[in-house]
N, C-alpha and C positions, 0 to 999 in steps of 0.2 A: 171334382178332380178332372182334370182332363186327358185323355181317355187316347192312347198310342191309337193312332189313324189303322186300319185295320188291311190297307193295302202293305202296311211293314212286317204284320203279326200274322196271314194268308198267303196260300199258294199265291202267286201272280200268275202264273201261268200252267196251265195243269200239267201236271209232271214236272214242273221245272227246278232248277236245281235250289232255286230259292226256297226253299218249300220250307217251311216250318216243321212240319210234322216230320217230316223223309228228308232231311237232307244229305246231298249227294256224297258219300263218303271220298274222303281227300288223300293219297297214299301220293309217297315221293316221286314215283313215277309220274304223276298226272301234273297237268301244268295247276298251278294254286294260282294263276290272276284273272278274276274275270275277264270275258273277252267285253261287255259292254264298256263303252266309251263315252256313253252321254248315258241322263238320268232315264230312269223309266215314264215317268211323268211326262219329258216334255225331252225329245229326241235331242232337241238345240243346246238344249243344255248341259255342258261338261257334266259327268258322274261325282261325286264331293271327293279330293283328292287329284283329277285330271284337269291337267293344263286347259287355261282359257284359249290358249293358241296353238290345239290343236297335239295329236299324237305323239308327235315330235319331240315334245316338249317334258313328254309323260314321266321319263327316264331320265335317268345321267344328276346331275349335280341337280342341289335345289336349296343348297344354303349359301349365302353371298361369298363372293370372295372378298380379297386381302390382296394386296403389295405385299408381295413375298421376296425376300433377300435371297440371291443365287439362283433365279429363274435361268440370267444368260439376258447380257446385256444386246436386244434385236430392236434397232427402233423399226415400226412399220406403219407410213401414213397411213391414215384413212380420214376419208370426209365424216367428222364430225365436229361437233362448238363445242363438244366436252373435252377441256385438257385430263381431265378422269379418265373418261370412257376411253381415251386416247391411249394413256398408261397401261391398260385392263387389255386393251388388243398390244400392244406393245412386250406386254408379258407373255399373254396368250400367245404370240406368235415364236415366244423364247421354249414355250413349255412342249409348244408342235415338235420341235425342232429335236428334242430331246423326247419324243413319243410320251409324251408325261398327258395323255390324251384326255385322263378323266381329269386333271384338274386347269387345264387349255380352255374345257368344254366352260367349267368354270368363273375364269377368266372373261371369255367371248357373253356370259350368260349376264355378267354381271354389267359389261358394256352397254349390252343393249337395252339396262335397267335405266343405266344413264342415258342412252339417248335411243332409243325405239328404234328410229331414222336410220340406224347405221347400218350400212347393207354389209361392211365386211364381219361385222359381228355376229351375223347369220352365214357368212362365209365362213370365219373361225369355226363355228360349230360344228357345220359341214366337214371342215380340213380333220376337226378333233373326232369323226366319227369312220374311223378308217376301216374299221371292222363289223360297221352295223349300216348297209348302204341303205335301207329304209328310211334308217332316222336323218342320214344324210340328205337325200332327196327334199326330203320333208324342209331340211333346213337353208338348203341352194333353193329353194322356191320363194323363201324369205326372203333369202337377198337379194334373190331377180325382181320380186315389187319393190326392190326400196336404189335398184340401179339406175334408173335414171336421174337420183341426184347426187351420183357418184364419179369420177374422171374414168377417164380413158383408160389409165392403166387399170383400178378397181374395176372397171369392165369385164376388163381382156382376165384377169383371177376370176371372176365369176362365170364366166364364159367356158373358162379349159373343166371349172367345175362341173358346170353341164353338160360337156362332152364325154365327162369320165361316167358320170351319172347316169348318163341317155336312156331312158326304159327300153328293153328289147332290144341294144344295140347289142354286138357278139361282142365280148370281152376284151376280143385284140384290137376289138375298132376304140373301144373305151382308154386303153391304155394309150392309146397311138392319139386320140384326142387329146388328150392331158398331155403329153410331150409337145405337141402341136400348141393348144395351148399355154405352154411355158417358153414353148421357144420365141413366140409372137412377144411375151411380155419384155423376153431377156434383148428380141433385135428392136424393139420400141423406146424400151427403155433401159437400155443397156447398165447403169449403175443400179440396178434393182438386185442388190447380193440376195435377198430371200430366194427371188428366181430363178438364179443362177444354182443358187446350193438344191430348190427343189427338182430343178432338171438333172442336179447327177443322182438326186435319190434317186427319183422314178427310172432312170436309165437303171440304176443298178437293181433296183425292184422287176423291174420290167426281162432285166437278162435272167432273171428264172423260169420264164415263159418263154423268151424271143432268141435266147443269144445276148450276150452285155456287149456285145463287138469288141470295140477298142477300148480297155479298162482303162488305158492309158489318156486317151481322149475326155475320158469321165472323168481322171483325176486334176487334167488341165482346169477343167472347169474349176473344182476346187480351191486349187491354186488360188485362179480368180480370185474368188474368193477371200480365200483368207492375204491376197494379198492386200485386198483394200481394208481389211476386217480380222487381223489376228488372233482373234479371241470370236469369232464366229463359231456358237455351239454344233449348228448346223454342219457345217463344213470338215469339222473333228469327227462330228459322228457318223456323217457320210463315208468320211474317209475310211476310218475303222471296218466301219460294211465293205466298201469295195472289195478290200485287199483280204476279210476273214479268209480262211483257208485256203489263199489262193499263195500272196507273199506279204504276211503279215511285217515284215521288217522294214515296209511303204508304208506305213500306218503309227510307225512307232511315235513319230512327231504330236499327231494328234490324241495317240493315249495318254503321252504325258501332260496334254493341255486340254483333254474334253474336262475332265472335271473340274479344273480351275476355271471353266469357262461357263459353268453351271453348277457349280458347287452345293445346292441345296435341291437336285435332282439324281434319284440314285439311279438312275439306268445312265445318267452321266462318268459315275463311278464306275457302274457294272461295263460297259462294251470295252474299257481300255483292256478290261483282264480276257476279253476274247481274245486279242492282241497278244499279252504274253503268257497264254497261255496256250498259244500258239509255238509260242517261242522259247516255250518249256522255261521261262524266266517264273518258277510258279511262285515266288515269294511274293513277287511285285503282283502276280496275277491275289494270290489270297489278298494281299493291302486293297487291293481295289475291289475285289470283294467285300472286303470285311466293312469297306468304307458304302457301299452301295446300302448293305444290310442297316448299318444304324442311322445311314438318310432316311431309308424307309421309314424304320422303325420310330423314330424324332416324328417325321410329317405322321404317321400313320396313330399316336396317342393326341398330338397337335388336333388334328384336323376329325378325330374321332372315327375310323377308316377302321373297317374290318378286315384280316388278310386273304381274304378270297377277291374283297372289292378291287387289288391289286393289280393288273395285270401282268405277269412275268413275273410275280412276286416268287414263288414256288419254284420259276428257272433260276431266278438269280440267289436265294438262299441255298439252294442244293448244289448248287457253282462253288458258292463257298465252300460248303462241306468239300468237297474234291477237291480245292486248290490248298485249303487248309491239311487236308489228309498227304498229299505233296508233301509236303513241309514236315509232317509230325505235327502239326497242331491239333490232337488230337482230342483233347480237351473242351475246346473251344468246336469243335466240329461236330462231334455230340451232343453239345448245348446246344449247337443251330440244327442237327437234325431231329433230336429228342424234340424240340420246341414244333419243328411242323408237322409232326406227328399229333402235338394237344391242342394245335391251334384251331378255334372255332371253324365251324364247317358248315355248308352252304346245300337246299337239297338240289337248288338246278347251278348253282356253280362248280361243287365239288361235292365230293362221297367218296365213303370208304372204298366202288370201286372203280373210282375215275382215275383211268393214268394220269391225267395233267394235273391231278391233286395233290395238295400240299402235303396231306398225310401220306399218302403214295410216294413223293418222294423223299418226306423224310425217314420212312421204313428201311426205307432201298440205301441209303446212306448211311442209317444209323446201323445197323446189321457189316455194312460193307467196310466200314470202319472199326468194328468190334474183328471182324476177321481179319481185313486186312494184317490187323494188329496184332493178333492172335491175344485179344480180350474176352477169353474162351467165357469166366466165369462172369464177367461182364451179360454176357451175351446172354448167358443161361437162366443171370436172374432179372433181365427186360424183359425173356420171354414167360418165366414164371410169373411174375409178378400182372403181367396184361398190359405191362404198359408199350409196348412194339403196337400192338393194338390191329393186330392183322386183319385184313381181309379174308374173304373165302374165297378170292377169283384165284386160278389158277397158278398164274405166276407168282401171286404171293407164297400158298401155299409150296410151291417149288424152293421160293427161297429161303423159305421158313425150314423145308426137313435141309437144303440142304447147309447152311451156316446152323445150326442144332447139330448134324452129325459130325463136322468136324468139328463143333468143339466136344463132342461127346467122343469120338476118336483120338483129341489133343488126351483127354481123359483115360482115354485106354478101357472106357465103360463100352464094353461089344454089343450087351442085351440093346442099350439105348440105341446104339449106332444104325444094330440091328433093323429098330425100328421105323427111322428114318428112310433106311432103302427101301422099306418098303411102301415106307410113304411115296415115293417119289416113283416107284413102278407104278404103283397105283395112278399117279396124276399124270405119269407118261401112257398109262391104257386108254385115259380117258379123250388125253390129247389126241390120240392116234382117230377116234372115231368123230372128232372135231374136223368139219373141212376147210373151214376157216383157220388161215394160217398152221394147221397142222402141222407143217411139215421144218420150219421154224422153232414152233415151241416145243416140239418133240423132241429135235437138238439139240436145245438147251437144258432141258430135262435128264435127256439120254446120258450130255455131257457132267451135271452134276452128278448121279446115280450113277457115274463108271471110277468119277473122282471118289468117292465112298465106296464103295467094294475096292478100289484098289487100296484105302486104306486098312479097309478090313483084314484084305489078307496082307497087309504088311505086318501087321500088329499081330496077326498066326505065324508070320515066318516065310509064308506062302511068299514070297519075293518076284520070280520070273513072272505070274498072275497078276501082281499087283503094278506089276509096269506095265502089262499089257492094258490093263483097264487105265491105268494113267495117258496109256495113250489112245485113247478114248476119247478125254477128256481133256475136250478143245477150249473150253472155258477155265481151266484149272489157272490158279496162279503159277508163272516162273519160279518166283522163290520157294515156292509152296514147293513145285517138282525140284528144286534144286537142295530141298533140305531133306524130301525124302529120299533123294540120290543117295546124300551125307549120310543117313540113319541107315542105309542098306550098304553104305562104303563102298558104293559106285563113284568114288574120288576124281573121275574123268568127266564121269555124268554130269556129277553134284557143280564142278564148275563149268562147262559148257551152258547147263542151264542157269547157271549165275549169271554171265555173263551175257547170256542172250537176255535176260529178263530187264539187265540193268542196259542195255543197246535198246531196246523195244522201247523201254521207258526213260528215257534219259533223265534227268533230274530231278529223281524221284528217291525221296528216302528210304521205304524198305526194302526196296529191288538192290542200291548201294550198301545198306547196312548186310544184305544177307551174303553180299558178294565177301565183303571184308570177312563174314565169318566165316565161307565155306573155303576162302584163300586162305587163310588161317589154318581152318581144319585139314587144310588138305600138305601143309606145311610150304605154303608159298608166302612166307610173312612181310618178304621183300614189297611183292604184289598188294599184300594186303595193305599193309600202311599206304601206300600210294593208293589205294582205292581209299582207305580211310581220311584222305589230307583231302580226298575230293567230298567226301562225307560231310566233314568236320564244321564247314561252313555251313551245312544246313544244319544240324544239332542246335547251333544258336535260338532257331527258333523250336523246336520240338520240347516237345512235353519230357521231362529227363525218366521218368520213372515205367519208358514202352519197353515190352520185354522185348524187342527187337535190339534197345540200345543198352539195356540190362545187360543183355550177355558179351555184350564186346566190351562194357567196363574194364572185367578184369583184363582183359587184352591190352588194350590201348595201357592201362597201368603198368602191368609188364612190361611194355613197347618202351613206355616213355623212365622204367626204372633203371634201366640198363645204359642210359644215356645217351644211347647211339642213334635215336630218333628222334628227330626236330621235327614240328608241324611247318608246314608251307608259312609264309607270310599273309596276311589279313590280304584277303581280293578287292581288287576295287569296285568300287561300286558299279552296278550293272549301267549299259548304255554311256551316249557321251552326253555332256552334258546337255544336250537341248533335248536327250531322250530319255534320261533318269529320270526316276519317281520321286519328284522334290516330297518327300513325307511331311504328314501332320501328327499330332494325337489324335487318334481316330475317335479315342471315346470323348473328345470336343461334339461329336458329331450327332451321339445318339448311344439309346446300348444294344449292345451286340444281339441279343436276341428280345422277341415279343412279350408286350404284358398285356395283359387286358385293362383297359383305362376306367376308372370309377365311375360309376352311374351319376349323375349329375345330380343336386339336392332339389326336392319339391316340396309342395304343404297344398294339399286338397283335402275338402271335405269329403267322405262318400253319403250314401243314402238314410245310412242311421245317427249323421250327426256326429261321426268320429273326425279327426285330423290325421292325416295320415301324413308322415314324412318319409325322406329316406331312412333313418334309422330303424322304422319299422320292417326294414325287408332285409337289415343284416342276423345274421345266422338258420337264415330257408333261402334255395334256391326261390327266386321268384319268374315268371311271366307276367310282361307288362302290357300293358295292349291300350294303346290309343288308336280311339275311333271317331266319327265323323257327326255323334249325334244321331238320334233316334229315326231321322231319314235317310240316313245311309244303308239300302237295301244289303249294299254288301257288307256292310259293320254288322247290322244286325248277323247274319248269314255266319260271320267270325264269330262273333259270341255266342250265337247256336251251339256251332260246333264245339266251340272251348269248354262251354258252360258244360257239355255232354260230358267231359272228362275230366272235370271238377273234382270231381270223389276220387279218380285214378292218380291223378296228379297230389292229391293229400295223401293219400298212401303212401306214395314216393317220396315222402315231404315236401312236394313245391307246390308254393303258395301260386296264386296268380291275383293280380287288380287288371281293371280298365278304367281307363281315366275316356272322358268324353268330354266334346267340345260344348255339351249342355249346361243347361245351369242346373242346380240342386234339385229344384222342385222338379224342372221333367226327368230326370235323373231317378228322381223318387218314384215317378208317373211310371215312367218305364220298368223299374225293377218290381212293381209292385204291381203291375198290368194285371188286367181281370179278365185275360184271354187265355190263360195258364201259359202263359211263357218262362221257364225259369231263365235267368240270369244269377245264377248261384255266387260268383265272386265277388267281391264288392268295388260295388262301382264309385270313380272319384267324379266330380264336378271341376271342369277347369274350363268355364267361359269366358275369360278373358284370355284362353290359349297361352297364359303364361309356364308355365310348363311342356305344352307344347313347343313352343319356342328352343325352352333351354335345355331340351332332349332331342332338339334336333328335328322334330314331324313336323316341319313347317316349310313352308314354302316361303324362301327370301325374296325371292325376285316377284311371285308374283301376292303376296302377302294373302297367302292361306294355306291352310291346319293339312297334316299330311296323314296318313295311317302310317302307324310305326307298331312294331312287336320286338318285343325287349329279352332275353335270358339273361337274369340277373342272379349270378353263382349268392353264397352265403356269405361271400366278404363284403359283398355291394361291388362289384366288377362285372362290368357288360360282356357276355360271353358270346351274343350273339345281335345282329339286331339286322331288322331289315325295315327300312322305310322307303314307302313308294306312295306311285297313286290307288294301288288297291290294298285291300287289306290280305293278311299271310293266313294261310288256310290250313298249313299241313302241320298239324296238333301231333300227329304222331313221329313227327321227325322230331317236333320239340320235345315230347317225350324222351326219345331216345338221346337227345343231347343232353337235356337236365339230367338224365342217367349218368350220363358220361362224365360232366363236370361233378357231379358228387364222388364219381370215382376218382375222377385227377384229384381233389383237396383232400379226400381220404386216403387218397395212397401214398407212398414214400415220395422222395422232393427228391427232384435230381441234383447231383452237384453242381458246384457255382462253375462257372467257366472263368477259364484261366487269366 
């Protein structure tokens, strides 16, 4: 038998973390990718899994692209003999244009499978790597060897890349390069629309550093633009940027045409609803919403995309929830924040307590919309049940006593109420001896925990006290203080704060539905109908059964029994016609909220001669782990560690396999090593990498085997997966998520959305 080499089964280095005996324990905190980049053996050589061209390469996309329908129709020469490779930069430069960066990268990656030689394919990469300037650098070096069989203008684009690039140059000489840069390409060759639309980005990029000067001058450019190229996605999307919160109704033209202009890109959908949402148009803002979320959602089981791999995926679904919460669409709001709350989780993308996470914000919306709404017992059984699924950082905890106590106050339960203020003294103590932003969060604290005791003493009688802490309480809703004005028949109160809430927030349904009631209650019914005729139009789209619109039922019936009240006429559709929301069926598009996509089927042997398929791994959570074969210092290193908690993981019920790129026999060699090495799970055999392949661990463009680690729940659906050039170290985060997924499939089901 032949006999695992002894430099894979031994320390290599004393102390080092390869160590068989001691190896280095892996917690979420600590980075899990080795820093080694070439093998141990022989320095030259890539490590099994690391690009043959270098660092750069290590990261980002690594399965082929496709001609994809709705990229944004951009043609962009470049020097090459592939009318392919040509198409691939032609896309790539459509998906820039729309920040669609990881799958640009894509695109650009797959060019240069067709023709090596093409320097702007190492330039796209570059353009797609706007947030990671290492891997940029790396990739503008590519194209500078391959510029000298490239034209003038492909020059002068590689060149402003280098200037942005410069190592050590100071930031503002970087940016003032690249304008420099675009400007030479726009007076060379003036019909270059690419360059013309990326001189108003970076202008408008750049005026959050510099000044934007003359907005008005950046929009000329545009113009340009879209005068030769009507449907230029670039040009829509720029425009949108200029004018955000400055005058969004400069912008209306290209919200209604960014998304017909890339229609299979959802940040194409997502930026028109900056726009009217600016312009407090929030129906049209949720449509483009709702339409960004099931692009996503379409590419994202399509293309097999986890939703952390996203970027902006977590801004623009909690967009939704808001724009939807506008409107009453309450229903549907829930299911999009409920969902980023279960959606798989990442330990260096996202955690329980990263603000910029998706569970982070769908907490913060799912909560804000149970109140909003006054979905008191909503609220009360997300939180009993676990499924809110809180953090411990501070601001959660805040949000948690304070949407708990008012619905435990809606309740008129004092003990509970009780308990929450003092949750929230308590996290306002702690904040105080925080220096870090103390004085922020303690405000906001302060302001919950004064909106609560003033309910407390409403609900004693205590009246004059409970205004005073209301006025406290700088964060409190409008309508919130305008119905307890109503409840204490402060009738002057209760409608001044109606009416300031529904001014604050213009077009907005609870802020209008509470004015109708509290003009009602206060016996202004004249007033109220006419706040009701402005109402009535949003109703259409709202969920019918919110008790906000519960209780004006009876009213409006009354209203309308006596016959003396006619509703307004049907309004016209928002905008003229060149800036109306020409609508689709959105659910053409995709569905509204995420699923996890099924594990792909295999058939490997393992070491005792079994076949193992997918069917075998439905009804246990499993961990799948492909490795690189018995020289991969760092595969072994993974199986160390996993094999360590083998037994822990069987308790839990989740199974785990590794599949390897060996054949049977060293497969056998290895698990059955005469060095006592355990490998406790059973190991599969897939040397012809055909599974490999169809699970995605493979490398398309440069045709080899990747490390991948799988969480595969009990129905066969990928809950988690991470493939790259090293292998995933941190066993106890998987722990903690295989936890979690058995809790989502054993606990109650949310309802279907509307």
């Amino acid at each position: 038998m032949r006999k695992i080499p002894r430099w894979l089964i031994a320390t290599v280095v004393a102390g080092s973390p390869w160590s068989w005996s001691t190896p280095a324990p892996v917690s979420a905190d600590e980075p899990t990718k080795p820093s080694a980049s070439a093998s141990e053996s022989d320095p030259a050589v890539p490590a099994p899994g690391h690009s043959l061209h270098g660092e750069s390469f290590n990261d980002g996309p690594r399965r082929r692209a496709v001609l994809l329908p709705g990229m944004g129709d951009v043609p962009f020469k470049a020097t090459t003999k592939s009318p392919e490779a040509q198409a691939f930069i032609n896309q790539g430069v459509g998906q820039l244009h729309s920040f669609f960066y990881f799958e640009a990268e894509r695109s650009f990656r797959q060019a240069a499978m067709l023709d090596p030689d093409c320097a702007m394919a190492y330039w796209g990469m570059a353009m797609a790597n706007v947030n990671n300037a290492k891997r940029a650098r790396g990739f503008v070096k590519e194209a500078r060897k391959r510029a000298a069989k490239v034209d003038r203008r492909e020059q002068l684009y590689i060149e402003a890349l280098e200037a942005f690039y410069a190592p050590g140059a100071a930031e503002k000489t970087r940016r003032q390069g690249m304008v420099t840069g675009l400007e030479k390409i726009v007076q060379d060759f003036p019909d270059d629309r690419d360059a013309v639309a990326w001189l108003a980005m970076v202008a408008w990029q750049n005026g959050d550093k510099d000044g934007i000067g003359s907005r008005q001058a950046v929009d000329f450019l545009i113009d340009r633009v879209l005068e030769a190229e009507p449907m230029h996605p670039g040009a829509h999307h720029y425009r949108i940027h200029l004018w955000d919160h400055v005058n969004a109704t400069r912008a209306l033209r290209s919200a209604a045409l960014f998304a017909k202009s890339a229609p299979g890109i959802a940040h194409a959908w997502h930026m028109p609803g900056h726009t009217y949402t600016d312009l407090k148009r929030y129906a049209d803002a949720a449509y483009q919403q709702e339409g960004s979320a099931r692009v996503d959602h379409a590419y994202m089981t399509r293309e097999r995309v986890m939703p952390f791999e996203i970027h902006n995926y977590a801004h623009n679904n909690q967009w939704l929830c808001t724009s939807d919460s506008h409107v009453g669409k309450v229903r549907d709001a829930v299911a999009v924040a409920r969902n980023l709350v279960e959606q798989p989780r990442d330990p260096q993308k996202n955690g329980p307590n990263d603000g910029g996470s998706a569970q982070r914000s769908g907490r913060i919306r799912w909560v804000e919309l149970l109140v909003r709404y006054e979905l008191w017992d909503a609220l009360i059984a997300a939180d009993a049940s676990g499924a809110l699924d809180w953090s411990n950082v501070p601001i959660e905890r805040k949000e948690k006593a304070h949407a708990l106590g008012l619905a435990y106050a809606s309740r008129n339960d004092q003990a509970k109420l009780a308990r929450q203020i003092s949750a929230l003294k308590t996290i306002a103590a702690e904040q105080s001896k925080d220096a870090k932003d103390a004085a922020a969060a303690t405000k906001e604290t302060n302001s919950a925990l004064a909106e609560l005791e003033g309910r407390a003493a409403l609900a004693r009688g205590d009246v004059g006290p409970a205004f005073e802490h209301f006025a406290r309480a700088s964060s409190m809703r409008g309508e919130s203080l305008a119905r307890a004005h109503l409840a204490a028949r402060n009738f002057g109160f209760a409608e001044a704060a109606a009416r300031k809430a529904v001014d604050q927030n213009s077009g907005q349904l609870p802020q209008l539905a509470a004015l109708v009631e509290v003009l009602h209650a206060v016996g202004k019914d004249k007033e109220a109908q006419d706040a009701f005729r402005r109402l009535e139009p949003m109703t259409r789209l709202a969920d019918e059964d919110l008790p906000v619109l519960r209780r004006l039922a009876p009213i409006v019936a009354a209203w309308k029994a006596d016959g003396a009240w006619k509703p307004d006429a049907p309004a016209p559709a928002s905008g003229t016609d060149e800036t109306a929301v020409d609508r689709i069926d959105l659910t053409t598009l995709g569905p509204l909220v995420w699923s996890p996509f099924p594990a792909l089927p295999f058939e490997n042997v393992d070491t005792a001669g079994k076949r193992w398929t997918l069917d075998d791994l439905k009804g246990k959570t499993t961990i799948v782990v492909f490795f690189l074969g018995n020289k991969c210092v760092h595969c072994m290193q993974q199986l160390q560690v996993f094999g360590e908690q083998y037994q822990a993981l069987k308790k839990m019920n989740v199974d785990m396999l590794a599949v390897s790129t060996d054949s049977e026999e060293v497969c056998k060699e290895q698990k059955n090593n005469t060095d006592g090495v355990s490998f406790p799970m059973p190991m599969l055999a897939d040397p012809k990498l055909e599974s490999f392949r169809r699970w995605g661990a493979f490398d398309d463009f440069e045709d080899q085997p990747l490390h991948g680690t799988f969480l595969i729940d009990a129905r066969g659906a990928v809950r988690f997966q991470r493939i790259s050039a090293d292998p995933f170290l941190d066993i106890e985060f998987l722990k903690t998520e295989a936890a979690r997924v058995i809790r989502l499939l054993d606990g109650p089901k949310p309802p279907a959305a509307g």
